[in-house]
MMTF fields as JSON, N, C-alpha, C and O atoms, coordinates in Angstrom:
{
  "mmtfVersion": "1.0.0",
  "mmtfProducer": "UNKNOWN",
  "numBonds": 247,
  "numAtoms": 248,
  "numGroups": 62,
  "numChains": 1,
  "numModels": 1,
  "chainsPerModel": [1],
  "groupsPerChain": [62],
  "chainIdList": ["A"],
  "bondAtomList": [4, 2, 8, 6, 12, 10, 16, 14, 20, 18, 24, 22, 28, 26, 32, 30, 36, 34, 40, 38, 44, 42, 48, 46, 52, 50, 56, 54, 60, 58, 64, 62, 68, 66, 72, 70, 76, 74, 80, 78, 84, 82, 88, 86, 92, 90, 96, 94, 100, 98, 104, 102, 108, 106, 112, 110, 116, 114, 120, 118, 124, 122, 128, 126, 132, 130, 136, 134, 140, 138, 144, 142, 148, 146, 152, 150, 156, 154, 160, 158, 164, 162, 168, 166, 172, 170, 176, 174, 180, 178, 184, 182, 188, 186, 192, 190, 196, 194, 200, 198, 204, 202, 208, 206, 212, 210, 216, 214, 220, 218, 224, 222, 228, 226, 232, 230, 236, 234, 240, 238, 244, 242],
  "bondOrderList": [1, 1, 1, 1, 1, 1, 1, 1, 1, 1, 1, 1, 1, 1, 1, 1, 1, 1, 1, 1, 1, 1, 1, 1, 1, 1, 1, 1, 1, 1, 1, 1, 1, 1, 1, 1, 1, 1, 1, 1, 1, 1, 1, 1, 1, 1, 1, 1, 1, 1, 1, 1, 1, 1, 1, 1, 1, 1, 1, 1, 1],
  "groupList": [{"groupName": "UNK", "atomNameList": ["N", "CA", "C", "O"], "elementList": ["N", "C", "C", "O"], "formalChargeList": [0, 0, 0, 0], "bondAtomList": [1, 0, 2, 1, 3, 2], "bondOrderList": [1, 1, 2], "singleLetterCode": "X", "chemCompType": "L-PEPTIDE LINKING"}],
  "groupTypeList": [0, 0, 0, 0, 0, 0, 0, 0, 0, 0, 0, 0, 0, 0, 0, 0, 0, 0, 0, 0, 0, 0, 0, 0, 0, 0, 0, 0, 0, 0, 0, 0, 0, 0, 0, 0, 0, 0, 0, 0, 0, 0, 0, 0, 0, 0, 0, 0, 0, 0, 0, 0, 0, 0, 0, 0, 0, 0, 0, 0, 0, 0],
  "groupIdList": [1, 2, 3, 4, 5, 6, 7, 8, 9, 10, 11, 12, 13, 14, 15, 16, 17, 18, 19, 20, 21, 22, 23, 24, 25, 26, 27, 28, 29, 30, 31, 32, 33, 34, 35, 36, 37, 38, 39, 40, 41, 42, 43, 44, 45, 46, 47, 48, 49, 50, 51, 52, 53, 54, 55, 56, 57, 58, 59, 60, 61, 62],
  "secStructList": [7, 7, 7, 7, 7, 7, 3, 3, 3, 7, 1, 1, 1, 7, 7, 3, 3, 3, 7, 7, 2, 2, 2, 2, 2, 2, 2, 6, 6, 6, 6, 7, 7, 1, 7, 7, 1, 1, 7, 6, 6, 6, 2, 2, 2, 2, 2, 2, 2, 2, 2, 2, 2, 2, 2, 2, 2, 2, 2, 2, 2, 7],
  "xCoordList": [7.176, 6.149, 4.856, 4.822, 3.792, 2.615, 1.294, 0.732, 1.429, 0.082, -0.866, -1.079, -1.837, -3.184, -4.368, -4.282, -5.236, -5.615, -5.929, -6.088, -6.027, -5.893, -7.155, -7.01, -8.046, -8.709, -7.969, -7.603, -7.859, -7.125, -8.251, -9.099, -8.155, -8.854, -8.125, -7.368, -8.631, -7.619, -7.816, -8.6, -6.375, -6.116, -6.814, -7.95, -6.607, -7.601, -8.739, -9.312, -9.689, -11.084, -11.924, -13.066, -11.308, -12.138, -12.208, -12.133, -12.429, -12.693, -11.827, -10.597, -12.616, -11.794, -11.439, -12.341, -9.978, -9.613, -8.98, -8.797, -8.693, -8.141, -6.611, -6.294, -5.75, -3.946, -3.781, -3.403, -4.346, -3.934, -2.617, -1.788, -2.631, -1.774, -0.829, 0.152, -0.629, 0.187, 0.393, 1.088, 0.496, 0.424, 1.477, 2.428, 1.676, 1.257, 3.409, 4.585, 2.858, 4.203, 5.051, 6.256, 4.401, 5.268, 6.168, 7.245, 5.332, 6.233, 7.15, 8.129, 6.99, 8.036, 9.078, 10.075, 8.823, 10.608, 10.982, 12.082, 10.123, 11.12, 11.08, 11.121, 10.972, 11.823, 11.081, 11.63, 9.691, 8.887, 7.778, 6.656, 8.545, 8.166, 6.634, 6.087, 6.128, 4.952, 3.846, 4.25, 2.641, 1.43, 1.299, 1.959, 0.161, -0.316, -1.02, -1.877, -1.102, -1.889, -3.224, -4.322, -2.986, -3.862, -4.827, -4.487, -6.157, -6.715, -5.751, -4.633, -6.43, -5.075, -5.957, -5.503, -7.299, -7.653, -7.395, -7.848, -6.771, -6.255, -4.852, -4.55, -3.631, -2.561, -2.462, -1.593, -3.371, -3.402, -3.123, -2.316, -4.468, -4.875, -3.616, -3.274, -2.982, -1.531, -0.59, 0.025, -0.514, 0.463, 0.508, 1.433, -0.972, -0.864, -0.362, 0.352, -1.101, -1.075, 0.321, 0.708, 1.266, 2.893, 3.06, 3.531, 2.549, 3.435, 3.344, 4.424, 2.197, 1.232, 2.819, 3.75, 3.061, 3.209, 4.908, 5.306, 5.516, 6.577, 6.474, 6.982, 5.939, 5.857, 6.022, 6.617, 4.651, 5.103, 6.03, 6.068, 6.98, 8.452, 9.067, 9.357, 9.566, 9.86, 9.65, 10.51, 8.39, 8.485, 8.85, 9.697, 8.798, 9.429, 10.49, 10.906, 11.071, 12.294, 13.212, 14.439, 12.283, 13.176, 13.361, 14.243],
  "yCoordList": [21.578, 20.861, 20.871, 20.568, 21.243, 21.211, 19.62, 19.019, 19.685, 18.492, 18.349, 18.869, 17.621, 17.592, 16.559, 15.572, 16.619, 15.349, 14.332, 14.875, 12.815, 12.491, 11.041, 10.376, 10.756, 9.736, 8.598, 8.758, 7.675, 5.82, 4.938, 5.053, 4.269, 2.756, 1.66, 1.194, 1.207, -0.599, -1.027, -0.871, -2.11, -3.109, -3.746, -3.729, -4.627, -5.822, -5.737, -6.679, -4.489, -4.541, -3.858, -4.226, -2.939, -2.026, -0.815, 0.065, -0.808, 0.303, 1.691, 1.657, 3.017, 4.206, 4.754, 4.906, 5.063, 5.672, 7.005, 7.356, 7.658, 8.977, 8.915, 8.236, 9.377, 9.286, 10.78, 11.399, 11.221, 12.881, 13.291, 12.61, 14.797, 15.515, 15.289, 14.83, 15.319, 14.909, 13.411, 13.995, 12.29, 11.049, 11.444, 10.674, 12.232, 11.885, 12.974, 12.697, 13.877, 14.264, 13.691, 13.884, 12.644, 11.764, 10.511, 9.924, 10.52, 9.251, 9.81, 9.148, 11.209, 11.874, 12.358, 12.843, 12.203, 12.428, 11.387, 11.302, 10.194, 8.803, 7.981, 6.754, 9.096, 8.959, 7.793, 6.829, 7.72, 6.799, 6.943, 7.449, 6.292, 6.776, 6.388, 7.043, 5.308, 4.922, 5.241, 5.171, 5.551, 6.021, 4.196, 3.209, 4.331, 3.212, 2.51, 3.252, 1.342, 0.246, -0.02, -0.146, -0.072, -0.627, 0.277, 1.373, -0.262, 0.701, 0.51, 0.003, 0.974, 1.181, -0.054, -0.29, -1.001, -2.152, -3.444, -4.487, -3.508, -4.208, -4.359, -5.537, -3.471, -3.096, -4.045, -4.915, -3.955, -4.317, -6.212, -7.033, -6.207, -7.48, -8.465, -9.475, -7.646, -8.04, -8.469, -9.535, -7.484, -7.612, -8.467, -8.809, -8.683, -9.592, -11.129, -11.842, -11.402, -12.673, -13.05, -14.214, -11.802, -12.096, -12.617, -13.697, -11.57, -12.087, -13.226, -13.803, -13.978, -15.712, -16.244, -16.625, -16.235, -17.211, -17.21, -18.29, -16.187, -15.843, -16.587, -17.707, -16.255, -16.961, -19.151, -20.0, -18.951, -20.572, -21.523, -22.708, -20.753, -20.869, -21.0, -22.177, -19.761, -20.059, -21.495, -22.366, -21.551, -23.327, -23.99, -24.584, -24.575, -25.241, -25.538, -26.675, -24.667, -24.82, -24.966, -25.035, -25.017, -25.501, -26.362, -26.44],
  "zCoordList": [-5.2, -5.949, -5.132, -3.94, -5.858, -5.081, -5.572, -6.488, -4.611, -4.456, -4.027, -2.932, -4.636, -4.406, -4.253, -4.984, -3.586, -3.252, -4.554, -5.648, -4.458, -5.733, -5.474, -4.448, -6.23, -6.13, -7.04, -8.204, -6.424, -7.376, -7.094, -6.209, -7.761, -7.62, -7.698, -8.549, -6.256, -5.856, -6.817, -7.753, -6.327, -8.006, -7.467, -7.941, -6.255, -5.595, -5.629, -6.178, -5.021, -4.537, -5.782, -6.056, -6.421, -7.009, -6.948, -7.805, -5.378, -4.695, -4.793, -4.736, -4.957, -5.14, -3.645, -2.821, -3.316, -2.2, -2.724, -3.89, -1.548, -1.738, -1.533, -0.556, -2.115, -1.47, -1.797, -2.792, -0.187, 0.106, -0.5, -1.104, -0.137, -0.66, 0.473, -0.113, 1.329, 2.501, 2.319, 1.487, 2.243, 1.404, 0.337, 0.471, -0.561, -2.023, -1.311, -1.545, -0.648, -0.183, 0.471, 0.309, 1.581, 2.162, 0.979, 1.077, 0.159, -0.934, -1.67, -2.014, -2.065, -2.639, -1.936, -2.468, -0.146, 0.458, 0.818, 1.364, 0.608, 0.779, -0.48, -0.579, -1.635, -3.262, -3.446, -3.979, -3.018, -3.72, -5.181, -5.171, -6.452, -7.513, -8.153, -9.041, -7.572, -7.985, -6.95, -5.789, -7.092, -6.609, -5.919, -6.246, -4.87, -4.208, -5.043, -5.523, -5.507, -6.154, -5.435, -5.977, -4.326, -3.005, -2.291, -1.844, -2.19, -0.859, 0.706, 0.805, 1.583, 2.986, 3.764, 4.883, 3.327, 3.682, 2.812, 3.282, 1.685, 1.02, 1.158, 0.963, 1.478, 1.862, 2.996, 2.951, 4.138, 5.622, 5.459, 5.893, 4.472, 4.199, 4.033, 4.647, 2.781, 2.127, 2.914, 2.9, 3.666, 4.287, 5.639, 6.376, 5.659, 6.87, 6.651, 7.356, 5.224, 4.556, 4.376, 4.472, 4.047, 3.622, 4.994, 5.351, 5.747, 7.055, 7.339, 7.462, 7.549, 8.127, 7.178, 7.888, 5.394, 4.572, 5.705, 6.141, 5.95, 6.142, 7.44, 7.381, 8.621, 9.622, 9.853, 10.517, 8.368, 8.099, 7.686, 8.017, 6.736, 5.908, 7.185, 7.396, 8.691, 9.375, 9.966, 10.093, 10.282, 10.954, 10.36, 11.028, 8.973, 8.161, 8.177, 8.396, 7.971, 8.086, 9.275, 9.206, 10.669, 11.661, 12.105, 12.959]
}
């Protein structure tokens, strides 16, 4: 299968990023079926925030 570079636009920001062809190959050998939602600074963002909520649940609960 050949691939090619592909322009998306974040769900969050707006903003149009690129999810290379190398990208776009890496999700298809770890059988990932949906394209990125996210720019790769919205992603960061995300994921930092899960982490904080996750971190706080921890204290909570100890």
């Amino acid at each position: 299968m050949s691939f090619e570079d592909k322009t998306i636009r974040c769900a969050d920001c707006g903003s149009d990023f690129m999810f290379s062809a190398s990208e776009q190959q890496f999700f298809a050998e770890k059988g990932f079926t949906n394209e990125p939602r996210r720019c790769p600074t919205c992603r960061r963002t995300r994921r930092q925030r899960q982490s904080n909520r996750t971190d706080v649940q921890r204290d909570w609960q100890a």
